[in-house]
PQR file with spaces between the fields and no chain letter, atoms N, CA, C, O and H, PARSE charges and radii, in Angstrom:
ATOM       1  N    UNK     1       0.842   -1.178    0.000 -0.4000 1.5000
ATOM       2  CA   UNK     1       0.000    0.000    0.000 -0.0000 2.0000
ATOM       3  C    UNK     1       0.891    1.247    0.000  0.5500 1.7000
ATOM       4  O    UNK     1       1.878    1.234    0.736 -0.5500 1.4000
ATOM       5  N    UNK     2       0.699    2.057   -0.569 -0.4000 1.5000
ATOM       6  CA   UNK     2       1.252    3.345   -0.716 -0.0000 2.0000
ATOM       7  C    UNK     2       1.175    4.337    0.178  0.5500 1.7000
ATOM       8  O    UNK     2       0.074    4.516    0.699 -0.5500 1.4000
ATOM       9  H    UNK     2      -0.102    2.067   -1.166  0.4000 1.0000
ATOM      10  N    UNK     3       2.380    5.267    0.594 -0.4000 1.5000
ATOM      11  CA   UNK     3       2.129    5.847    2.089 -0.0000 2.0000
ATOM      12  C    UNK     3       1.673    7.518    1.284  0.5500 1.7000
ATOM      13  O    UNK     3       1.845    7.946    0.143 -0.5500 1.4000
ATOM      14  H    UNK     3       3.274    5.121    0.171  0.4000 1.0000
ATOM      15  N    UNK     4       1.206    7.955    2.199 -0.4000 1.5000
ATOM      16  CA   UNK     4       0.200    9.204    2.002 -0.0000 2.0000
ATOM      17  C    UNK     4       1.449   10.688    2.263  0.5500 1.7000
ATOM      18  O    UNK     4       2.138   10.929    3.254 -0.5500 1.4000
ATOM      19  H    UNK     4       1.066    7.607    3.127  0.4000 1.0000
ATOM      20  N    UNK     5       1.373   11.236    1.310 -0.4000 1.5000
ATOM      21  CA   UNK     5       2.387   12.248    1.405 -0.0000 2.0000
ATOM      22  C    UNK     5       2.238   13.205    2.639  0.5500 1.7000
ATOM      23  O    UNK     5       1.265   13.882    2.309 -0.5500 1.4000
ATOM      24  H    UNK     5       0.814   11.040    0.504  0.4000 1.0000
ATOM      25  N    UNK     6       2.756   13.775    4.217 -0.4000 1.5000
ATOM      26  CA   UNK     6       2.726   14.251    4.387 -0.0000 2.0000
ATOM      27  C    UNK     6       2.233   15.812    4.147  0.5500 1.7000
ATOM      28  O    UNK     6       2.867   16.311    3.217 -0.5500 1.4000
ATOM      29  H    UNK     6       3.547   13.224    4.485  0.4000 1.0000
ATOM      30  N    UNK     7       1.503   16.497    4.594 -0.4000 1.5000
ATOM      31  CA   UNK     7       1.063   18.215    3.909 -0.0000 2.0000
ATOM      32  C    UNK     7       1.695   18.865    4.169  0.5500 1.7000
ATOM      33  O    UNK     7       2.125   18.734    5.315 -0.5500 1.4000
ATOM      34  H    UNK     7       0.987   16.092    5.349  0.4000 1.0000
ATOM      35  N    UNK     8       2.152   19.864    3.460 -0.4000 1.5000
ATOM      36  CA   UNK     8       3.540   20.687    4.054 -0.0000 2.0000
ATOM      37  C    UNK     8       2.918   21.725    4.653  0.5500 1.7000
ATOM      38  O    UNK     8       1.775   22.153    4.492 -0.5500 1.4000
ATOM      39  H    UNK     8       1.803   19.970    2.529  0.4000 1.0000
ATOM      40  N    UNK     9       4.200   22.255    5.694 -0.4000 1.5000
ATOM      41  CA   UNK     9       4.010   23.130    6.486 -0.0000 2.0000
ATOM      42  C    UNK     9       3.221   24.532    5.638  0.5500 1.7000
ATOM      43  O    UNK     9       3.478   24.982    4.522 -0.5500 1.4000
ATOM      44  H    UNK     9       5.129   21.908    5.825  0.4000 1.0000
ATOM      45  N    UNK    10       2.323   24.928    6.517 -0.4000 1.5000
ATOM      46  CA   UNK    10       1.678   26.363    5.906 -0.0000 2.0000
ATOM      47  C    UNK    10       2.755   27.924    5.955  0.5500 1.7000
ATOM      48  O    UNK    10       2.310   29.034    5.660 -0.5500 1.4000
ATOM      49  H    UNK    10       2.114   24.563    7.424  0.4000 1.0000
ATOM      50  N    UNK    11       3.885   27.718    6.295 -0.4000 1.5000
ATOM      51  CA   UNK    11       4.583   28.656    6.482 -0.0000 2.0000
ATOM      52  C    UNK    11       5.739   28.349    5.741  0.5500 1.7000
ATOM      53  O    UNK    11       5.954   28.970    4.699 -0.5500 1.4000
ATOM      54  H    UNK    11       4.246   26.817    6.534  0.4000 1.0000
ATOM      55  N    UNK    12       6.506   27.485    6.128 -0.4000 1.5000
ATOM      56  CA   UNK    12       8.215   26.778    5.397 -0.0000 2.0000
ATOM      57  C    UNK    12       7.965   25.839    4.747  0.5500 1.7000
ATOM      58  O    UNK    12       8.859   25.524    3.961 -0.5500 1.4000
ATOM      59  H    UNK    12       6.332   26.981    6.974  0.4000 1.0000
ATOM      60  N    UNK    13       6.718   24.982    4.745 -0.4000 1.5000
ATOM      61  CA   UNK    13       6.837   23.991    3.169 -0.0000 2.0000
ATOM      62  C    UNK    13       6.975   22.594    4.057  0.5500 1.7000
ATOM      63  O    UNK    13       6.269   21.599    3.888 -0.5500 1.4000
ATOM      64  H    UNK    13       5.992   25.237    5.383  0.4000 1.0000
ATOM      65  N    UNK    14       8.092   22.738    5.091 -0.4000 1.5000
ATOM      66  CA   UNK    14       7.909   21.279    5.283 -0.0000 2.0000
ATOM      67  C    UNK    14       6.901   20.378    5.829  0.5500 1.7000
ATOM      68  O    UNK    14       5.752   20.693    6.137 -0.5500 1.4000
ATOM      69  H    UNK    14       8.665   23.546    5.228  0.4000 1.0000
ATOM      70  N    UNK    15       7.463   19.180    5.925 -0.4000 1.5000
ATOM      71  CA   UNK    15       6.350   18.183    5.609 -0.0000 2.0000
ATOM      72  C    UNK    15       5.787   18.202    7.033  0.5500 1.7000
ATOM      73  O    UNK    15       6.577   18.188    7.977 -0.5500 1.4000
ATOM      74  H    UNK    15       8.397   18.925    5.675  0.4000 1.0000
ATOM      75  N    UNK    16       4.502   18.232    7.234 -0.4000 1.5000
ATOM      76  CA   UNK    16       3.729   18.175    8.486 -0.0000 2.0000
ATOM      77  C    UNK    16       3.845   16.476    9.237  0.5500 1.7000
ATOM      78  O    UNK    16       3.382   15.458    8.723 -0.5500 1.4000
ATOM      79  H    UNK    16       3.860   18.243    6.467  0.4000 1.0000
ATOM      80  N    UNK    17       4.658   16.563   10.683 -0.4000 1.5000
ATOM      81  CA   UNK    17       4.267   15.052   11.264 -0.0000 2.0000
ATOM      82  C    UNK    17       3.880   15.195   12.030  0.5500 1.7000
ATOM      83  O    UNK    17       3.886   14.084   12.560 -0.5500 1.4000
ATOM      84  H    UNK    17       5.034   17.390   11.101  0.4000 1.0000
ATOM      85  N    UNK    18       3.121   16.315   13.117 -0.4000 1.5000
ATOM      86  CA   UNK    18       2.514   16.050   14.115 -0.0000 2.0000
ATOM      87  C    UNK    18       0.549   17.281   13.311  0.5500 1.7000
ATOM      88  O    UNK    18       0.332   17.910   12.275 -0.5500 1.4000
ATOM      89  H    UNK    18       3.116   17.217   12.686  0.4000 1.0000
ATOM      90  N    UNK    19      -0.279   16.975   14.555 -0.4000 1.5000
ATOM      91  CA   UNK    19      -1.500   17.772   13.912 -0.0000 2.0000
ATOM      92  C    UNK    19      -1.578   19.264   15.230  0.5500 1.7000
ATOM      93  O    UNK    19      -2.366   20.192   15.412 -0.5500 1.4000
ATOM      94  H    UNK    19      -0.103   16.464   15.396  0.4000 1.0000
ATOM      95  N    UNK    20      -0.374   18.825   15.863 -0.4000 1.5000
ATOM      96  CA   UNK    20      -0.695   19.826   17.193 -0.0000 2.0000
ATOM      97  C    UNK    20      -0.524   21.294   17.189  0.5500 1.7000
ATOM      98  O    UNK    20      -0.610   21.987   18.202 -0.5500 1.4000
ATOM      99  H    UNK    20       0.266   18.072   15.716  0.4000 1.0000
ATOM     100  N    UNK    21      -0.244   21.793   15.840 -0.4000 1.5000
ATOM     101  CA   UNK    21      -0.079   23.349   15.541 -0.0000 2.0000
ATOM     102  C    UNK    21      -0.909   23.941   14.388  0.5500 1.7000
ATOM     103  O    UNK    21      -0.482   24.211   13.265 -0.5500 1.4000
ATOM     104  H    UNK    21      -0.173   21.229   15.017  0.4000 1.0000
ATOM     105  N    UNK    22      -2.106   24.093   14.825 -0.4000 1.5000
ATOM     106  CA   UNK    22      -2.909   24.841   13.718 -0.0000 2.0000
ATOM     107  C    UNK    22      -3.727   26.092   13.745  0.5500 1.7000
ATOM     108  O    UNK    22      -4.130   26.360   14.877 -0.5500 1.4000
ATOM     109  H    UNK    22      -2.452   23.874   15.737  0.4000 1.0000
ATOM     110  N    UNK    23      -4.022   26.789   12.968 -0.4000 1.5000
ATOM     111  CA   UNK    23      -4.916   28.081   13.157 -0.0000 2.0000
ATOM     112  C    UNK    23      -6.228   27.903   12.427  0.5500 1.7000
ATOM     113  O    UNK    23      -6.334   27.092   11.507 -0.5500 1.4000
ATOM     114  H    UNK    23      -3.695   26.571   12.048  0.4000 1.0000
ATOM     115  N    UNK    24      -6.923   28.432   12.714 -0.4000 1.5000
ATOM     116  CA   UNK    24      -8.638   29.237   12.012 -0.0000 2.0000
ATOM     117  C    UNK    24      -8.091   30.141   11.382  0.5500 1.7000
ATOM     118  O    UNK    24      -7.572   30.845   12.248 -0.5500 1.4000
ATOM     119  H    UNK    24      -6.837   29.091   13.462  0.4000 1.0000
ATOM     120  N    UNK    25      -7.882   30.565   10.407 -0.4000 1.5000
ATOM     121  CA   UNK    25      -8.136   31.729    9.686 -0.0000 2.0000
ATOM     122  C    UNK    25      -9.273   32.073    9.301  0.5500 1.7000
ATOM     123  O    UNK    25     -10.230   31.336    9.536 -0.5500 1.4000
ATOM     124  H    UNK    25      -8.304   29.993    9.703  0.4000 1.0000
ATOM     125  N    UNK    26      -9.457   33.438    8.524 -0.4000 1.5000
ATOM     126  CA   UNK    26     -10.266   34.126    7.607 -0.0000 2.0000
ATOM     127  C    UNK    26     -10.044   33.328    6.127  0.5500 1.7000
ATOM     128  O    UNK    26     -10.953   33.264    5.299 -0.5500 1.4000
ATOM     129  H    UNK    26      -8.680   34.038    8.333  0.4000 1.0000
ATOM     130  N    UNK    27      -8.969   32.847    5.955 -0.4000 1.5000
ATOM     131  CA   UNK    27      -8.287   32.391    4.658 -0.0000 2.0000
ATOM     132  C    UNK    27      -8.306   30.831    4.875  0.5500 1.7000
ATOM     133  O    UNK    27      -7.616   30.220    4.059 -0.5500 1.4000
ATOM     134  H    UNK    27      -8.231   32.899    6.627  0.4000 1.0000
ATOM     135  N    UNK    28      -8.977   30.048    5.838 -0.4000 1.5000
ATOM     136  CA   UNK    28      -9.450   28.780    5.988 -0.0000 2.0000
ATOM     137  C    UNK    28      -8.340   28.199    7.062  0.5500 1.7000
ATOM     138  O    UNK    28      -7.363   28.786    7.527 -0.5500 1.4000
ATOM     139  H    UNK    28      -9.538   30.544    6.501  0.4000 1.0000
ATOM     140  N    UNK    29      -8.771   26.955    7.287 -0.4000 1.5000
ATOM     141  CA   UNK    29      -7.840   26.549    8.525 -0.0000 2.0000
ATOM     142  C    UNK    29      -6.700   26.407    8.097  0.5500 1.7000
ATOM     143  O    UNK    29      -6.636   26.192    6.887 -0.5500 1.4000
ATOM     144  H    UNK    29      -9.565   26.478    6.909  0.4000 1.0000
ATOM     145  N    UNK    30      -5.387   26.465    8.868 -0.4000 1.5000
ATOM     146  CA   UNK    30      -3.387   26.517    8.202 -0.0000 2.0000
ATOM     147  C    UNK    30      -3.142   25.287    9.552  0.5500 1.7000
ATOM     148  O    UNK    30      -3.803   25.187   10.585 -0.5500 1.4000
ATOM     149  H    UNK    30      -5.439   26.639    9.851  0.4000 1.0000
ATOM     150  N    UNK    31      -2.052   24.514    9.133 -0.4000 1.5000
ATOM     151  CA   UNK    31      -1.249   23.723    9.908 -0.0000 2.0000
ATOM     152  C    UNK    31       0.327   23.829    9.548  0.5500 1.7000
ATOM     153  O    UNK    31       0.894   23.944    8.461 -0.5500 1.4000
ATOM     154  H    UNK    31      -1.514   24.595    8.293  0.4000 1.0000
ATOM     155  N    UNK    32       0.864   23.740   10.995 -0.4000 1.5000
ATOM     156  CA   UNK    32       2.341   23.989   10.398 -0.0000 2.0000
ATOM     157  C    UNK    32       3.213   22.704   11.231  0.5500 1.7000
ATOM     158  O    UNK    32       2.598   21.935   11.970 -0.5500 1.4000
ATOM     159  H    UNK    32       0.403   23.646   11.878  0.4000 1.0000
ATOM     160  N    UNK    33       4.138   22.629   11.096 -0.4000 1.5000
ATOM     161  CA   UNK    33       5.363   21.738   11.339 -0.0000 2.0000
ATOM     162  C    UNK    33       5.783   21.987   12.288  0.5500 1.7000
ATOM     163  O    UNK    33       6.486   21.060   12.691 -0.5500 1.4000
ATOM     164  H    UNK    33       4.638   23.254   10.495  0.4000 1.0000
ATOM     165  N    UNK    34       5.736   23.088   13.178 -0.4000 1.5000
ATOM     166  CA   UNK    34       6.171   23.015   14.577 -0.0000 2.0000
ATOM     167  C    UNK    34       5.726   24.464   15.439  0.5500 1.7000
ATOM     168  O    UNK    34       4.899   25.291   15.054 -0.5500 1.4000
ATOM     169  H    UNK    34       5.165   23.841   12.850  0.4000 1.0000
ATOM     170  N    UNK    35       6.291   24.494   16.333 -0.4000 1.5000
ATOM     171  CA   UNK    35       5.772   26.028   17.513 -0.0000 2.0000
ATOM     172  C    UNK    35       6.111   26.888   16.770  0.5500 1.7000
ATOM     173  O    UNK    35       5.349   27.688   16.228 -0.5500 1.4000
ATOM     174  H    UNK    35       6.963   23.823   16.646  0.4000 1.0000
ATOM     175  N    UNK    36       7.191   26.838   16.660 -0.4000 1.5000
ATOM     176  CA   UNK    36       7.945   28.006   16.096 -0.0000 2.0000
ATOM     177  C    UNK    36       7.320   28.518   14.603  0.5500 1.7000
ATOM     178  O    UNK    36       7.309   29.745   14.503 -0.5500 1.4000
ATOM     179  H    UNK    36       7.809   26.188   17.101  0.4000 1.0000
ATOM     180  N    UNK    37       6.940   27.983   13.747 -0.4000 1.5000
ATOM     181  CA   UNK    37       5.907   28.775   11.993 -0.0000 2.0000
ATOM     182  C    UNK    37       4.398   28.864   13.148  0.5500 1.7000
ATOM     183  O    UNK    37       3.738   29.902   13.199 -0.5500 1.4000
ATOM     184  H    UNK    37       6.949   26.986   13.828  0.4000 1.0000
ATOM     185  N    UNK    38       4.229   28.287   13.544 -0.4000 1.5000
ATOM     186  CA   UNK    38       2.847   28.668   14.496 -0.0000 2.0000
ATOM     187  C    UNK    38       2.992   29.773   14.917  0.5500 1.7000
ATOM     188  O    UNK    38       2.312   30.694   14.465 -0.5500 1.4000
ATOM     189  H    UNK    38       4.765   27.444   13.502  0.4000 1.0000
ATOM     190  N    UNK    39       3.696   29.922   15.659 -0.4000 1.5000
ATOM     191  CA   UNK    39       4.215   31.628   16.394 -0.0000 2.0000
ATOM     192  C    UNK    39       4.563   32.519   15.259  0.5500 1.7000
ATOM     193  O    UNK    39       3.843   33.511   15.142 -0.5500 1.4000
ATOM     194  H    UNK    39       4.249   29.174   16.026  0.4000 1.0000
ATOM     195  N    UNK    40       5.303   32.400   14.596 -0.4000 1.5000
ATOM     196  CA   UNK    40       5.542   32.900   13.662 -0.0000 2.0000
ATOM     197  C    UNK    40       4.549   34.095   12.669  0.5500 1.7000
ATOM     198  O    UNK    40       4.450   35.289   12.386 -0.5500 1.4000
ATOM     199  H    UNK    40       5.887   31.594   14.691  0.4000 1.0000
ATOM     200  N    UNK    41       3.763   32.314   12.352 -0.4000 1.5000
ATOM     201  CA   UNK    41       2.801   33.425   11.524 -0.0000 2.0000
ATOM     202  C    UNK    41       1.214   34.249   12.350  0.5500 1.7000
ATOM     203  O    UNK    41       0.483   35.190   12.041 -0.5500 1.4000
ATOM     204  H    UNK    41       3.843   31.344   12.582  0.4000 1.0000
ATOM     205  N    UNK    42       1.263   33.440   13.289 -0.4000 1.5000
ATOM     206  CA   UNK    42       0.429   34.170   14.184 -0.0000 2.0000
ATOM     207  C    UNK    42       0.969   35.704   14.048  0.5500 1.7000
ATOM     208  O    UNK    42       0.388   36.619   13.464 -0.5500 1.4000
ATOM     209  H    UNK    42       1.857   32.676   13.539  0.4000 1.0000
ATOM     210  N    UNK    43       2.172   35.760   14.701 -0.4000 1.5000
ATOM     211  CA   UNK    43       2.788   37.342   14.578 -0.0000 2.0000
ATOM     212  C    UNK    43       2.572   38.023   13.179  0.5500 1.7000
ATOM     213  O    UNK    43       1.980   39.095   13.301 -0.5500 1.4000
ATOM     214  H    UNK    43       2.644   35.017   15.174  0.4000 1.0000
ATOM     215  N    UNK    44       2.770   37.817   12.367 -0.4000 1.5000
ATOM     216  CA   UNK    44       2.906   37.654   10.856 -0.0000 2.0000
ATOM     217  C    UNK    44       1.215   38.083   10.109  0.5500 1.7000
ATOM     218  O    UNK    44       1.286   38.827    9.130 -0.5500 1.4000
ATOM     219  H    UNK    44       3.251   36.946   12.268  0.4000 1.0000
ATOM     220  N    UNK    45      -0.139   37.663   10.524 -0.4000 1.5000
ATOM     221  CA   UNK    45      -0.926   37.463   10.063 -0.0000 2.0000
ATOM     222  C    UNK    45      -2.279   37.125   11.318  0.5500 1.7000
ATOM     223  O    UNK    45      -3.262   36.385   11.290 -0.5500 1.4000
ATOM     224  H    UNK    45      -0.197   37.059   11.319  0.4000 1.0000
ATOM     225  N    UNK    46      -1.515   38.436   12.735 -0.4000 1.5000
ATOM     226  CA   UNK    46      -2.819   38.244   13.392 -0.0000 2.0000
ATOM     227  C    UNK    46      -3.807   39.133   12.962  0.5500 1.7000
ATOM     228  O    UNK    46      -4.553   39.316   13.924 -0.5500 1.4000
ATOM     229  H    UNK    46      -0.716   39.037   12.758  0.4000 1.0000
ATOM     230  N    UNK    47      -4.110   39.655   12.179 -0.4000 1.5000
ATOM     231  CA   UNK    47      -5.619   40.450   11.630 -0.0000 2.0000
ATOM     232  C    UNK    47      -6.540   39.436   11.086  0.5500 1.7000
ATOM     233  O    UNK    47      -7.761   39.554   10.980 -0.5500 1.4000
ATOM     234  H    UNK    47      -3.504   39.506   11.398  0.4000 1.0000
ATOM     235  N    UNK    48      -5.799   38.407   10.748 -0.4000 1.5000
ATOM     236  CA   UNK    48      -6.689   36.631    9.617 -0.0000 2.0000
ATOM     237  C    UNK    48      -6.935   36.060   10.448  0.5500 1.7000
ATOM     238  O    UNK    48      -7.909   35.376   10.132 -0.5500 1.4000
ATOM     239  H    UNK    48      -4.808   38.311   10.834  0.4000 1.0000
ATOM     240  N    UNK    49      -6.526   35.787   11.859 -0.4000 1.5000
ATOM     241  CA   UNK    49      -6.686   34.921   12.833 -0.0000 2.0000
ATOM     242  C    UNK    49      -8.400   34.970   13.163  0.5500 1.7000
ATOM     243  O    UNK    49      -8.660   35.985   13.811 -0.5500 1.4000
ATOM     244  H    UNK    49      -5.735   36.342   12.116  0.4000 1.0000
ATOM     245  N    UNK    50      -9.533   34.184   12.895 -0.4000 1.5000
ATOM     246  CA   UNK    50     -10.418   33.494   13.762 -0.0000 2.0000
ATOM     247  C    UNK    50     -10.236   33.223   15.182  0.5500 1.7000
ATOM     248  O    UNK    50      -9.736   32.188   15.625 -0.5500 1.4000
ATOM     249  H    UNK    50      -9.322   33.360   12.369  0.4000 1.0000
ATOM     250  N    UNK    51     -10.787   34.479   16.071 -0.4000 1.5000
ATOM     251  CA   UNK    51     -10.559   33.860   17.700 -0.0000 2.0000
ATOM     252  C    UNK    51     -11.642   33.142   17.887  0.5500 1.7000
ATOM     253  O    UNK    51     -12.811   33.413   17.614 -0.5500 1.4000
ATOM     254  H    UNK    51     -11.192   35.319   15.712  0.4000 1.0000
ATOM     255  N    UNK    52     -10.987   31.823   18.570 -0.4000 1.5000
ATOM     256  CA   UNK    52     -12.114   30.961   18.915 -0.0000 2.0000
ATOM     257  C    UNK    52     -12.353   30.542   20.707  0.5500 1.7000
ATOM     258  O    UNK    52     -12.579   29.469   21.267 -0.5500 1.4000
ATOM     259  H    UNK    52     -10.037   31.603   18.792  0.4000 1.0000
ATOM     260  N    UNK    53     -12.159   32.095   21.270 -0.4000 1.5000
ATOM     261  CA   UNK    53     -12.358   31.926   22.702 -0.0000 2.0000
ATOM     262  C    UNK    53     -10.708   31.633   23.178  0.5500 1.7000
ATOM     263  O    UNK    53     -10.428   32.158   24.256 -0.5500 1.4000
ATOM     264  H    UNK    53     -11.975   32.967   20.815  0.4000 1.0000
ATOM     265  N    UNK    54     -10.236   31.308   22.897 -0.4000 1.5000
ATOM     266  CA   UNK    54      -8.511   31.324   23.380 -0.0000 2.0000
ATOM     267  C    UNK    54      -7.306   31.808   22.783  0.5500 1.7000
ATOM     268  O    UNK    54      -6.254   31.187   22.631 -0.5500 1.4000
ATOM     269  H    UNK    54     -10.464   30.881   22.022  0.4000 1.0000
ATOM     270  N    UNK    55      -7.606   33.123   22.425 -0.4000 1.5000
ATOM     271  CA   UNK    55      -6.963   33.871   21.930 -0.0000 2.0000
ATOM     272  C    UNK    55      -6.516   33.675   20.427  0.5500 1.7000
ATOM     273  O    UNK    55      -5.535   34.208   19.909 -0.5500 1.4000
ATOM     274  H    UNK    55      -8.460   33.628   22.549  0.4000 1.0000
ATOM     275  N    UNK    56      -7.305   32.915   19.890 -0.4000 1.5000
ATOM     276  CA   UNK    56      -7.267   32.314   18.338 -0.0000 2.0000
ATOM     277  C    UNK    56      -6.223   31.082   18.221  0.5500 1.7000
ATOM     278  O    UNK    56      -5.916   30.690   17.095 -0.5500 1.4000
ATOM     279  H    UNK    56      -8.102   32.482   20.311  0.4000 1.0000
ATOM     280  N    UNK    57      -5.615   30.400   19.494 -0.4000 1.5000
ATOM     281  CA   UNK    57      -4.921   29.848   19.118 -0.0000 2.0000
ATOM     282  C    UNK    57      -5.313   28.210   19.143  0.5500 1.7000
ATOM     283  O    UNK    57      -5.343   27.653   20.240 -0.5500 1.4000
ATOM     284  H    UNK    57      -5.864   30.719   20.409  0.4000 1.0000
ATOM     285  N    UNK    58      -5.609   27.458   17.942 -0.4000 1.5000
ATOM     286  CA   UNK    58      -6.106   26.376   17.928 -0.0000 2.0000
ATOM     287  C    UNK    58      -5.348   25.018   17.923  0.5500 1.7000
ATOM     288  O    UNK    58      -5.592   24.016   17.252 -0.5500 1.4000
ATOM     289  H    UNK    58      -5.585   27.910   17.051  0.4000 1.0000
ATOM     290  N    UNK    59      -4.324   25.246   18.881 -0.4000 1.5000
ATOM     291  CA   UNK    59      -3.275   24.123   18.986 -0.0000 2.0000
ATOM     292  C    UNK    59      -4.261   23.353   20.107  0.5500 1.7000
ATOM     293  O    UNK    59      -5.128   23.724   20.897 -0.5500 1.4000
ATOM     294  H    UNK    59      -4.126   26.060   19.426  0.4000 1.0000
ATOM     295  N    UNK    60      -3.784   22.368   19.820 -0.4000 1.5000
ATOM     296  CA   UNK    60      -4.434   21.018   20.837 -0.0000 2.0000
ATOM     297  C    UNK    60      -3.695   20.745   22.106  0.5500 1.7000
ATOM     298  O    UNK    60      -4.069   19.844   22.857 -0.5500 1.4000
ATOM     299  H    UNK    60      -3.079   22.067   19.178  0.4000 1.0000
């Protein structure tokens, strides 16, 4: 069986292995590859952020 390509990070491209860093946007939901493009683009693109009661941040 064929393995399923990882989704790349919404910020640097790389390949996503965990699901524990993601946002709501205005521009639809983003997942990234680690804390750090999470933080990142939070800083980067908090006017797009969807708050969903915890300060928009939809990490698990």
């Amino acid at each position: 069986m064929a393995e399923e390509t990882p989704k790349p990070c919404d910020l640097c491209g790389l390949p996503i292995e965990t699901s524990d860093f993601s946002l709501l946007t205005v521009n639809g939901p983003k997942q990234f590859c680690c804390e750090g493009c999470h933080g990142i683009y939070q800083m980067l693109h908090e006017g797009e952020i969807i708050d969903n009661g915890d300060g928009g941040n939809t990490t698990n």
